[in-house]
Each structure stands twice: as structure tokens, then as C-alpha cells.
C-alpha positions in Angstrom: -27.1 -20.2 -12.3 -23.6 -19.6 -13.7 -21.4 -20.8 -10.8 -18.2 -18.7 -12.5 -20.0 -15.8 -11.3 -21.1 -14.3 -7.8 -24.6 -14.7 -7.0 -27.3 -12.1 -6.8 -30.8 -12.0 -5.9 -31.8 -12.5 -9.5 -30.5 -16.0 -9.7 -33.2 -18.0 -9.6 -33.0 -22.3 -10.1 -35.2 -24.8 -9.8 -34.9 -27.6 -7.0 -34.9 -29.8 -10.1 -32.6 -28.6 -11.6 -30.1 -28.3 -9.1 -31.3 -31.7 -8.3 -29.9 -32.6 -11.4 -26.5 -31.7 -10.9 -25.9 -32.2 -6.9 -27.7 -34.3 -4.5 -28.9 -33.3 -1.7 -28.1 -34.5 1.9 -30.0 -34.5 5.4 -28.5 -30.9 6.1 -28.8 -29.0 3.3 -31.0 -28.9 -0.2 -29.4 -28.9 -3.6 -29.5 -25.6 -4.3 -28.1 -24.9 -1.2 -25.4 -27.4 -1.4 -24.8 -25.8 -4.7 -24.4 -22.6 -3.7 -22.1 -23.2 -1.2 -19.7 -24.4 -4.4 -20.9 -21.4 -6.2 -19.3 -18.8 -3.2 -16.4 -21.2 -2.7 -15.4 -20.8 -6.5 -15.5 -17.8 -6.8 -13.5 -16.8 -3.6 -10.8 -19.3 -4.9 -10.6 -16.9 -8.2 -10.4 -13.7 -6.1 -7.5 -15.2 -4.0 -5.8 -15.9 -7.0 -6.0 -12.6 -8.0 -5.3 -11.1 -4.3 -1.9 -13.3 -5.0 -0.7 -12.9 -8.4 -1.9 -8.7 -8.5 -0.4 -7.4 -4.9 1.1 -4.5 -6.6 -2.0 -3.9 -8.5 -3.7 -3.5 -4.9 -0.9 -1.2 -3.7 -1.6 0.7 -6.8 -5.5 1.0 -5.8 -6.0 0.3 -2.6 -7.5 -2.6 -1.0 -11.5 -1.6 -1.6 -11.0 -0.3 -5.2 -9.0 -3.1 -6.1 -11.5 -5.6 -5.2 -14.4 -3.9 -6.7 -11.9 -4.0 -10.1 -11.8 -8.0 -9.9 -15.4 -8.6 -9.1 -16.1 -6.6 -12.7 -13.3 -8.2 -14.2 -14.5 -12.0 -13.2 -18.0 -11.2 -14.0 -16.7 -10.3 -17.8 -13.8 -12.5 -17.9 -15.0 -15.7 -16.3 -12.3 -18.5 -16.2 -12.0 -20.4 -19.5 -8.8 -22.4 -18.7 -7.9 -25.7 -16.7 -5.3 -23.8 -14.4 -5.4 -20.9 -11.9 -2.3 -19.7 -14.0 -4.4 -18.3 -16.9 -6.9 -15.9 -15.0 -5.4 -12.6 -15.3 -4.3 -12.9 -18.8 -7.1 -10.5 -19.7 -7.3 -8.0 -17.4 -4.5 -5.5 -19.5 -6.8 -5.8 -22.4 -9.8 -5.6 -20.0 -8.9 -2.4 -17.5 -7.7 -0.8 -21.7 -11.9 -1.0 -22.3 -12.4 -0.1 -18.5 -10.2 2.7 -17.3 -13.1 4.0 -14.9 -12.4 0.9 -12.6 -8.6 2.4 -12.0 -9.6 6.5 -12.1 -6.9 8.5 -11.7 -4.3 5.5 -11.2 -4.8 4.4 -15.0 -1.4 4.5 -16.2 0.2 3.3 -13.4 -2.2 -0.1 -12.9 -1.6 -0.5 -16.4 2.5 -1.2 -16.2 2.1 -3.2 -13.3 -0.2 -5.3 -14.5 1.7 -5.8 -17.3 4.9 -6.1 -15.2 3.0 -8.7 -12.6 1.8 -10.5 -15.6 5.4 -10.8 -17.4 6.3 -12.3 -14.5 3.7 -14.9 -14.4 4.9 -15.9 -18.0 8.4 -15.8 -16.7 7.7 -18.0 -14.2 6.4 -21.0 -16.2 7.2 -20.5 -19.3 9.7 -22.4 -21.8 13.3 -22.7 -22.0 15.3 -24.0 -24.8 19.1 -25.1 -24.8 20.7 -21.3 -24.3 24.1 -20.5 -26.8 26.7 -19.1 -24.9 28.8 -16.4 -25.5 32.1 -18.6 -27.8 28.8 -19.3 -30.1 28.6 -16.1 -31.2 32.2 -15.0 -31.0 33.0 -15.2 -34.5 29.8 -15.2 -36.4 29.0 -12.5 -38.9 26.0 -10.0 -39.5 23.8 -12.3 -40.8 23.0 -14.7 -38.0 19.5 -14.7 -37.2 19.1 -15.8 -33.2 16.7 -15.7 -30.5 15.8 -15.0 -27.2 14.4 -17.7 -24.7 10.6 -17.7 -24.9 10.3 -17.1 -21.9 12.1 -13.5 -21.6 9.3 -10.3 -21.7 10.8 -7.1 -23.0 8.9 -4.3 -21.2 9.0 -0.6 -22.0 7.0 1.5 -18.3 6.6 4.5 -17.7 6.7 4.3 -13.7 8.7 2.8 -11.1 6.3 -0.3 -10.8 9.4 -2.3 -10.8 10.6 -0.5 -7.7 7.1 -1.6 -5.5 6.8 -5.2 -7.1 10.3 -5.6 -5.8 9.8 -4.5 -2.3 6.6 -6.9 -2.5 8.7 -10.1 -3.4 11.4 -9.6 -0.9 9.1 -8.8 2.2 7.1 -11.1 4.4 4.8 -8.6 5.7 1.4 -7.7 4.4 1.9 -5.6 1.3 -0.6 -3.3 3.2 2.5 -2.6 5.3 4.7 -1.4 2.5 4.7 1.9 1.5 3.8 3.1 -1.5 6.1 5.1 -3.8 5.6 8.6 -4.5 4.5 8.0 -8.5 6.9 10.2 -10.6 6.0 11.9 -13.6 6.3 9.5 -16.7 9.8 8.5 -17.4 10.6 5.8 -19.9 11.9 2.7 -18.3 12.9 -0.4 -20.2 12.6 -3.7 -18.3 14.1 -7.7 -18.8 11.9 -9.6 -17.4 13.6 -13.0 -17.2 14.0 -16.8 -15.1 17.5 -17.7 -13.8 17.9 -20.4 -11.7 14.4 -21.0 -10.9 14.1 -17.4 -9.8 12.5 -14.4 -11.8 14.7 -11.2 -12.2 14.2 -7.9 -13.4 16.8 -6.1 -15.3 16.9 -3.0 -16.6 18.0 -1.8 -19.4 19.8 1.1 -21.6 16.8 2.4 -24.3 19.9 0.5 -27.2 19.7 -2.6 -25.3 16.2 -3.0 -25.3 15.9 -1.8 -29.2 19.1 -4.2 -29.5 16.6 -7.3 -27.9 13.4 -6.4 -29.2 14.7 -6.9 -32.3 16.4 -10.3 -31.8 13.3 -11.3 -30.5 11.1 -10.3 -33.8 13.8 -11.9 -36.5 16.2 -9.4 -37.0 20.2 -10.5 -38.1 22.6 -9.5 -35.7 23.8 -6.7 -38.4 19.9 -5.4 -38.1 19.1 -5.2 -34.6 22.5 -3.3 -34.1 21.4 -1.1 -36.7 17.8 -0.6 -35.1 19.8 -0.2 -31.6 22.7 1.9 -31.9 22.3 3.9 -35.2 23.2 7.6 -35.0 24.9 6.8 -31.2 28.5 7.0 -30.8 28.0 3.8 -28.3 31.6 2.4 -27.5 31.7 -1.1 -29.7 33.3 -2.7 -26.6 30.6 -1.6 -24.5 28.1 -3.1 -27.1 30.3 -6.4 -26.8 30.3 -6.1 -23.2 26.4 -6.5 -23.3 26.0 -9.1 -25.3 28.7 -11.2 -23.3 25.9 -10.5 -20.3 23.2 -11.7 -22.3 24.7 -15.0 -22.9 26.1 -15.7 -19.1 22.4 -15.2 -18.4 21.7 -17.9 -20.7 19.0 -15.1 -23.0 20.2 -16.1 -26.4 18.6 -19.5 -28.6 
């Protein structure tokens, strides 16, 4: 009996060998005892998932999201010490499983990759930030970086828009109603941590080319030439931006 799983009437274990791994008591038998582990677990997963995917379940629906996280659990079984890590698969998972979304496909696919940006947000590292006099006199050649824990994200629906209504509400997010889905309409998205809070920014399509390539290497000379070639962008304005970047403390 795998206890990462739910259990079915095809599980099958010996006294013995349940036995072997719980005792039992003068209320219940081992298996029993054993089983009562198995449902507990695997609720515990599912609430995790209720908690870190409530825009997911906007996007589906209560019933259709749960029947999604039952087959994701039962492929992707915990395989990490922390609660923290569970739906790190399920982009890569619903990609091989579109069925389990139907009609809803591309929408559960940004905000599962929003909701999961903003898991990573969350926790993840920081390093000592430069701020803005740092970079006011260097030249086109500096190489810098963007705090590992910033997620550049490029949606195509107003996920951002529900997620947002989620985090500032108390209610159920049954309560909250659910956006009319636009057609697709490119939207580029900071997700980042200030002050032990995570925000999301949006951004012009030559901000995000601007970042995306600070974050993969690129000089400063580079990533302005991957961001604002052929645009009659408004230096100042360019300036402008990166003087927000580094009062948000983005820039390694």
C-alpha cells in the first residue's frame, strides 16, 4: 500500500505486514490504524493544494478542480520534505494532461504558473540589492542581475486580475466572481517580494525584454538593444524605469 496515494479497493496488505510498520492497539488493527494515516495524508496534500491553487479552482470550478489534483497526486506523489514543493509539477503535468482542464486550458495554464511564481516569490532568495547611484555612471558593459527571487511572466489572460481579488478578500473565493476571460492579450508580469509581501507589477512588452535579458547575462548595452531596438522610446523614460527597478531593490 502506497500511503502517498488514495486507497482503492485493489489495495490489498497483509496484517503482517502492516504489523510490521504500526502496532496495533485495543481499538483498532494495524491496517486499520494504518489506513487512517493513509486518508489523513493524503487530505493534508489536497489542502495544500485547495490553499496554494484558489485561482486555479476559480478557473475550474470546485468539482473539476478536485478531480484535477486527485490525478495530479496519483502521478506526482510528494518527493520533498516540505508542503512548499507539491505543485511544482503540475505546469509541466496539466502540459501532458490538457483533458483534466477542457475548454479552460490556456487560462489554468497562466494561473498556475502565476500562483506558482508567487510561491517562489515568497520564499525564495535575496541578495544585497544595488541601488540606483550604483549604476549611475557605469557604461554598456556592465553585466548585473536581478534578485533570484523575481519571476518574469509573459500571460495571455487577466489571471492577475482574479489572483488579486483572491489575496485581498476574506471571503470564500467561491464568493468572488469570476472574470469574464478575454480573448488572448499579451500581458507581461513582475512577479516580485518587497517588504515581506509579494507584488505583481506589470509591465510595458520593452521592460520585460529589458529584464528578461538582465536576468539571462546580457550587458546593460545588450538588453537595451534586445528591449528598445527599432522604438523611438524617450531615453528619460528608459532611465525613469530603471530608477524604479532599483527603489524596488530588483537589481544584484
Amino acid at each position: 500500500m502506497d500511503i502517498r496515494r488514495p486507497l482503492t479497493r485493489r489495495d490489498r496488505l497483509a496484517p503482517s505486514a502492516a504489523a510490521a510498520y504500526v502496532k496495533p492497539n485495543d481499538r483498532l488493527t494495524s491496517r486499520q490504524r494504518l489506513e487512517i494515516y493513509s486518508r489523513s495524508y493524503w487530505y493534508r496534500l489536497m489542502d495544500s493544494l485547495y490553499d496554494d491553487f484558489a485561482g486555479l479552482r476559480m478557473v475550474l470550478g470546485q468539482r473539476a478542480f478536485g478531480r484535477l489534483i486527485r490525478a495530479y497526486l496519483i502521478d506526482c506523489p510528494s518527493r520533498s520534505f516540505t508542503m512548499r514543493d507539491l505543485g511544482s509539477r503540475l505546469d509541466t503535468w496539466l502540459r501532458r494532461n490538457p483533458q483534466h482542464a477542457g475548454d479552460q486550458f490556456p487560462v489554468a495554464l497562466d494561473m498556475i504558473r502565476l500562483e506558482w511564481a508567487h510561491i517562489e516569490a515568497w520564499d525564495g532568495p535575496a541578495e544585497a540589492a544595488l541601488c540606483y547611484d550604483d549604476l549611475a555612471e557605469v557604461g554598456p558593459d556592465l553585466r548585473i542581475g536581478l534578485q533570484p527571487h523575481i519571476r518574469l511572466l509573459d500571460l495571455q489572460y487577466q489571471v492577475d486580475e482574479l489572483r488579486l481579488r483572491i489575496n485581498s478578500t476574506a471571503e470564500p473565493s467561491a464568493k468572488i466572481a469570476k472574470p469574464r476571460w478575454r480573448m488572448p492579450e499579451p500581458r507581461f508580469l513582475v512577479v516580485h517580494r518587497l517588504n515581506l509581501s509579494v507584488f505583481y507589477k506589470r509591465v510595458s512588452p520593452e521592460e520585460f525584454r529589458i529584464l528578461r535579458a538582465i536576468r539571462d547575462g546580457k550587458t546593460i548595452g545588450e538588453a537595451l538593444e534586445q528591449g528598445i531596438a527599432e522604438t523611438s522610446i524617450d531615453p528619460g523614460l528608459v532611465g525613469s524605469w530603471f530608477s524604479a527597478w532599483a527603489e524596488f531593490g530588483w537589481f544584484i
